[in-house]
LUMZA-910880 format. One record per residue: chain; residue in three letters; x negated, y negated, z of N, C-alpha, C, O in turn. Coordinates in nm, 2 decimals. Each point is the difference from the previous one (the first is absolute). Layout:
<recs>
['A' 'Ala' [X Y Z] [X Y Z] [X Y Z] [X Y Z]]
...
</recs>
This chain:
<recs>
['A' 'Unk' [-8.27 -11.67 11.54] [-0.09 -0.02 -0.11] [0.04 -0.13 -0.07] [0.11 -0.01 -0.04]]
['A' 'Unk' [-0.19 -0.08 0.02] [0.01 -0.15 -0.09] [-0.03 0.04 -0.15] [-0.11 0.04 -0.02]]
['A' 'Unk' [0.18 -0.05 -0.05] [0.00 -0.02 -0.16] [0.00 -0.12 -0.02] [0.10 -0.07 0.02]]
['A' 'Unk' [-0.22 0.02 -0.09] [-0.02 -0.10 -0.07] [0.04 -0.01 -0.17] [-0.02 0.10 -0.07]]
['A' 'Unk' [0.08 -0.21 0.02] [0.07 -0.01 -0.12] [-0.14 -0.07 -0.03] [-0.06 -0.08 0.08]]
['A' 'Unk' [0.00 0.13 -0.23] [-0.11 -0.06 -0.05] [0.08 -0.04 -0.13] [0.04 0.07 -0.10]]
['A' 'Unk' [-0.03 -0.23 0.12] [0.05 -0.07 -0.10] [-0.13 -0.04 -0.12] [0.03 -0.03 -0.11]]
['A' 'Unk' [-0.13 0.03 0.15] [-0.13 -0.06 -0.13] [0.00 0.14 -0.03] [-0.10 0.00 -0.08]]
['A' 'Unk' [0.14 0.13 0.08] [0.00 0.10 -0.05] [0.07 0.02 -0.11] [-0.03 0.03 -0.11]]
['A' 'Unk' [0.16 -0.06 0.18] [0.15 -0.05 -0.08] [-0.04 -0.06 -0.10] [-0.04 0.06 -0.09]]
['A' 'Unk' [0.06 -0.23 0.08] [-0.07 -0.09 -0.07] [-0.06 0.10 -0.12] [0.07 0.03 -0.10]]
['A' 'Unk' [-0.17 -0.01 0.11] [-0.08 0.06 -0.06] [0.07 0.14 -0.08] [-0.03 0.01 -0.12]]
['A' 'Unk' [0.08 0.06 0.15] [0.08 0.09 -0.06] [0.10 -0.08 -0.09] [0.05 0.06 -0.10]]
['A' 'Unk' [-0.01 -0.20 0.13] [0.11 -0.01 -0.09] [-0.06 -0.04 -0.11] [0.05 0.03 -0.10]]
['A' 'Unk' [-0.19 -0.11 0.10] [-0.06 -0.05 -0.08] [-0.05 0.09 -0.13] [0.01 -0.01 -0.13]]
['A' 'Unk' [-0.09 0.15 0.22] [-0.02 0.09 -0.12] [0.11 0.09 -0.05] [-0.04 0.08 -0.09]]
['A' 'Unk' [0.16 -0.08 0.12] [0.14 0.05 -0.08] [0.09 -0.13 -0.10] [0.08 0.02 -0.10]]
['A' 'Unk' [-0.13 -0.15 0.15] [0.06 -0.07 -0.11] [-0.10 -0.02 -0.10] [0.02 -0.04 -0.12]]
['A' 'Unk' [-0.15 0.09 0.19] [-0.10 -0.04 -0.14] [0.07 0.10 -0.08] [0.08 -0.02 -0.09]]
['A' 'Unk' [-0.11 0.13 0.15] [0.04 0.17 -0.10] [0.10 -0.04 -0.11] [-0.02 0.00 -0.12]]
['A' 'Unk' [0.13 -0.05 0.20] [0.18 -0.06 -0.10] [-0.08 -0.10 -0.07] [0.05 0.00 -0.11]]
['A' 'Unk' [-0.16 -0.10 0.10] [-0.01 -0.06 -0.11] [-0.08 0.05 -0.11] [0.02 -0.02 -0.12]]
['A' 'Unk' [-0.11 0.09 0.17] [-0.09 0.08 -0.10] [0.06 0.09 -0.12] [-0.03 0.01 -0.12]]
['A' 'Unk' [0.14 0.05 0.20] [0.10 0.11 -0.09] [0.10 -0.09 -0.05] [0.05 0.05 -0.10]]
['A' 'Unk' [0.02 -0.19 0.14] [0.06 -0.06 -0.10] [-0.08 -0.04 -0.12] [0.03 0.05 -0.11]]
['A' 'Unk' [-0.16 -0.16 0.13] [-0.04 -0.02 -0.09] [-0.02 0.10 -0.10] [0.03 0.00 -0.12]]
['A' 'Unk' [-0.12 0.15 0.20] [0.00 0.07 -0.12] [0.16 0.06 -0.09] [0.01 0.06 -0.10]]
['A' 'Unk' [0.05 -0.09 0.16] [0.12 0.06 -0.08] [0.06 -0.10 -0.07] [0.07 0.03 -0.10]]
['A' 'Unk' [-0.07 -0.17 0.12] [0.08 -0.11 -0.09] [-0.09 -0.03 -0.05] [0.04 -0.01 -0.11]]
['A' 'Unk' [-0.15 -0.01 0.10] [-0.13 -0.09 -0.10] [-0.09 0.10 -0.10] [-0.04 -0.02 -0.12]]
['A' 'Unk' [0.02 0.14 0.22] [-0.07 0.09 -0.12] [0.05 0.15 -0.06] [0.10 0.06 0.02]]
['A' 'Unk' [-0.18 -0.02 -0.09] [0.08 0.18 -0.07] [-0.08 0.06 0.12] [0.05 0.11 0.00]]
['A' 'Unk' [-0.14 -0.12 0.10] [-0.01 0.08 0.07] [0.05 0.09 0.09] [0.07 -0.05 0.09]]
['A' 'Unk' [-0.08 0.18 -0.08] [0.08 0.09 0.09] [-0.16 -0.01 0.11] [-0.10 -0.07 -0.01]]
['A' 'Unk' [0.15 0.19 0.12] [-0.10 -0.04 0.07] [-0.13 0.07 0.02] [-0.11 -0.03 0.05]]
['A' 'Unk' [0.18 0.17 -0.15] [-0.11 0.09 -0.07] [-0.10 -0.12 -0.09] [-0.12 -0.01 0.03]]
['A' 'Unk' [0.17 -0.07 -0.12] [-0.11 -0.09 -0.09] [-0.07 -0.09 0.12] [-0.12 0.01 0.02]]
['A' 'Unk' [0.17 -0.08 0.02] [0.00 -0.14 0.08] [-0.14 0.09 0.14] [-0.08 -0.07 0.06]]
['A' 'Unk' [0.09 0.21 -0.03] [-0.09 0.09 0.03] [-0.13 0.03 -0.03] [-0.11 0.00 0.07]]
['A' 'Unk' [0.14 0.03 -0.23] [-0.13 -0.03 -0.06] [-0.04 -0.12 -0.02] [-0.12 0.01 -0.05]]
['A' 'Unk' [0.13 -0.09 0.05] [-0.04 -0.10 -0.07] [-0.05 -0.11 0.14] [-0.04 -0.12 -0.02]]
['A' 'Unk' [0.05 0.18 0.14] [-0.08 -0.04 0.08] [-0.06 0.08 0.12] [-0.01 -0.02 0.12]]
['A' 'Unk' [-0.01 0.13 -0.20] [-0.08 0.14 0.07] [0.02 0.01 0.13] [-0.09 -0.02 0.09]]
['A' 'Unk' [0.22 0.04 -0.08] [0.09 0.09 0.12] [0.04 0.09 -0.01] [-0.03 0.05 -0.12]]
['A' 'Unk' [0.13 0.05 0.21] [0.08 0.13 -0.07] [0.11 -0.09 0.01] [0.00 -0.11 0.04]]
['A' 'Unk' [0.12 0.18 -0.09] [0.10 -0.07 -0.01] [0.10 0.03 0.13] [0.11 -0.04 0.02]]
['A' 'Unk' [-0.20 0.12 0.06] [0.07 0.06 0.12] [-0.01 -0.16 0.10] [0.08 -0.05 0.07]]
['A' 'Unk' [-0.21 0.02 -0.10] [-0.04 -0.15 0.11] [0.06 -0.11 -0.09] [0.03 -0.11 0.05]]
['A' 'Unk' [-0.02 0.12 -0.17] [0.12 -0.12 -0.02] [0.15 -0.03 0.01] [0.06 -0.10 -0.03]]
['A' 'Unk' [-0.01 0.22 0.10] [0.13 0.07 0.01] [0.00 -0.06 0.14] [0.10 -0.07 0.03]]
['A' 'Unk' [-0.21 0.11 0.09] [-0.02 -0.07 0.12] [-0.02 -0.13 0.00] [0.04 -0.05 0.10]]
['A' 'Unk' [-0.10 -0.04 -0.20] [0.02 -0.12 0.03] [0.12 -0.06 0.01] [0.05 -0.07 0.10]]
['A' 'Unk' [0.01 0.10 -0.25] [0.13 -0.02 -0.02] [0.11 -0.01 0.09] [0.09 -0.08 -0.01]]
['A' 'Unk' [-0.13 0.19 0.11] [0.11 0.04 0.13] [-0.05 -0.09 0.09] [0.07 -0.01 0.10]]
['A' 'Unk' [-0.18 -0.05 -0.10] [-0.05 -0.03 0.14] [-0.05 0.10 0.11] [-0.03 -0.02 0.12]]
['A' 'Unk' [0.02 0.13 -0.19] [-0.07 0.11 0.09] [-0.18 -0.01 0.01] [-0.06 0.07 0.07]]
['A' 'Unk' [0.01 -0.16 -0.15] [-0.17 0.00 0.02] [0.00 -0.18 -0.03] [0.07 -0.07 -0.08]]
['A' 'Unk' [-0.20 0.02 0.19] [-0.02 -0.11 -0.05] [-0.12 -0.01 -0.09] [-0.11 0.04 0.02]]
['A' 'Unk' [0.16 -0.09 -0.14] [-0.15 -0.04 -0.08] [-0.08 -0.08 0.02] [0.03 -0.10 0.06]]
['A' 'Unk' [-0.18 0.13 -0.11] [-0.06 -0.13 0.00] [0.02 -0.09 -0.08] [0.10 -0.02 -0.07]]
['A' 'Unk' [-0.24 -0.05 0.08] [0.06 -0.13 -0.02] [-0.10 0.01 -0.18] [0.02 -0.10 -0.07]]
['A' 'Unk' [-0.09 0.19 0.04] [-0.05 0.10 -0.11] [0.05 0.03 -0.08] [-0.02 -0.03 -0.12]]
['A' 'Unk' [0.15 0.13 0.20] [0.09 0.03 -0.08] [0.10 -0.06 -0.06] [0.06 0.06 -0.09]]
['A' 'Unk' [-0.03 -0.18 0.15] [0.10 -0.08 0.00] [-0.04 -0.10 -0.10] [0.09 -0.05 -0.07]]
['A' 'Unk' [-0.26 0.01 0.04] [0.00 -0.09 -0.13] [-0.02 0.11 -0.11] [-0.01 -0.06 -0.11]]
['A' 'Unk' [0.01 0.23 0.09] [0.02 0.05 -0.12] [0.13 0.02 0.02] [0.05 0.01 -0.11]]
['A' 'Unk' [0.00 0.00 0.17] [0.20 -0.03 -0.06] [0.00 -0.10 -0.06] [0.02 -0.01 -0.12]]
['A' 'Unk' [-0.03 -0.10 0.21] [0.04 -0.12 -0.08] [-0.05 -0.01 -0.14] [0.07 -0.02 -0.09]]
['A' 'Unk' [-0.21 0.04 0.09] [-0.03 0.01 -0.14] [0.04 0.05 -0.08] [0.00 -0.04 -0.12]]
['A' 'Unk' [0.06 0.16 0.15] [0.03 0.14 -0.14] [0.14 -0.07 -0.02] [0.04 -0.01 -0.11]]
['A' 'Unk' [0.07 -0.06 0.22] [0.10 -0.05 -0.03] [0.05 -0.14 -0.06] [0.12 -0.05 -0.01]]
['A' 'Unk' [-0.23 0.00 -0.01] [-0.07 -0.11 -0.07] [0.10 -0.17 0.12] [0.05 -0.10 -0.04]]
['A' 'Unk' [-0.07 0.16 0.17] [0.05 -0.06 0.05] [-0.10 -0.09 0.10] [-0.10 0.06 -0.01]]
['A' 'Unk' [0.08 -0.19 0.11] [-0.09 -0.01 0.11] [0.00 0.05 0.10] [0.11 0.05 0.01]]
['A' 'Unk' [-0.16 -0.04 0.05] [-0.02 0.12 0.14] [0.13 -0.06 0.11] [0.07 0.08 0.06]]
['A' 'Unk' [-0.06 -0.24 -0.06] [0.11 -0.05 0.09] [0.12 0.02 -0.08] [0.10 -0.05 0.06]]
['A' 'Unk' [-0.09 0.11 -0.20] [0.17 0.01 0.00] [0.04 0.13 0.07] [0.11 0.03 0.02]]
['A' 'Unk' [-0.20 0.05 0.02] [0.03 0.16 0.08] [0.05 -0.04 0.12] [0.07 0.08 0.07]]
['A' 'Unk' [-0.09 -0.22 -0.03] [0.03 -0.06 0.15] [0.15 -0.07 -0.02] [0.06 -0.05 0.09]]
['A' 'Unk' [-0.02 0.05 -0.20] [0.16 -0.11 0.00] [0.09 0.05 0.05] [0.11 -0.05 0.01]]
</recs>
C-alpha cells in the first residue's frame, strides 16, 4: 500500500493553528475579552471560538472580518 504525505494539507493546517495562536494572543494582550464575550459579540458559541483558537475549525473569511472588527484589529493582523 503507497501512502501519500499531503503536504498542501499540512501547509494548511499550520496556517489555521497559527491563525488560532494569533487570534487568542491578540485577544488576550489587546483586549478585556474572554472568549465567552469576544463570543458574543460576534454571534458564535464560544465552543467554535475555543475551536478556532486551537486550530481545530477553519473560519471564514466572514467570520474573520467580525473578529477583527470586535478586536478593533485589521483582518491581516490575524495573519502575523
Amino acid at each position: 500500500m503507497i501512502e501519500f504525505y499531503d503536504v498542501e494539507n499540512e501547509e494548511q493546517n499550520k496556517v489555521i493553528v497559527k491563525l488560532g495562536l494569533t487570534i487568542r494572543k491578540i485577544r488576550e494582550e489587546s483586549t478585556a475579552f474572554s472568549q465567552d464575550k469576544l463570543a458574543l459579540e460576534v454571534d458564535l458559541s464560544e465552543n467554535q471560538i475555543r475551536r478556532i483558537e486551537k486550530g481545530q475549525t477553519n473560519p471564514t473569511i466572514k467570520t474573520l472580518l467580525k473578529i477583527a472588527k470586535v478586536l478593533k484589529v485589521d483582518i491581516k493582523d490575524l495573519f502575523r
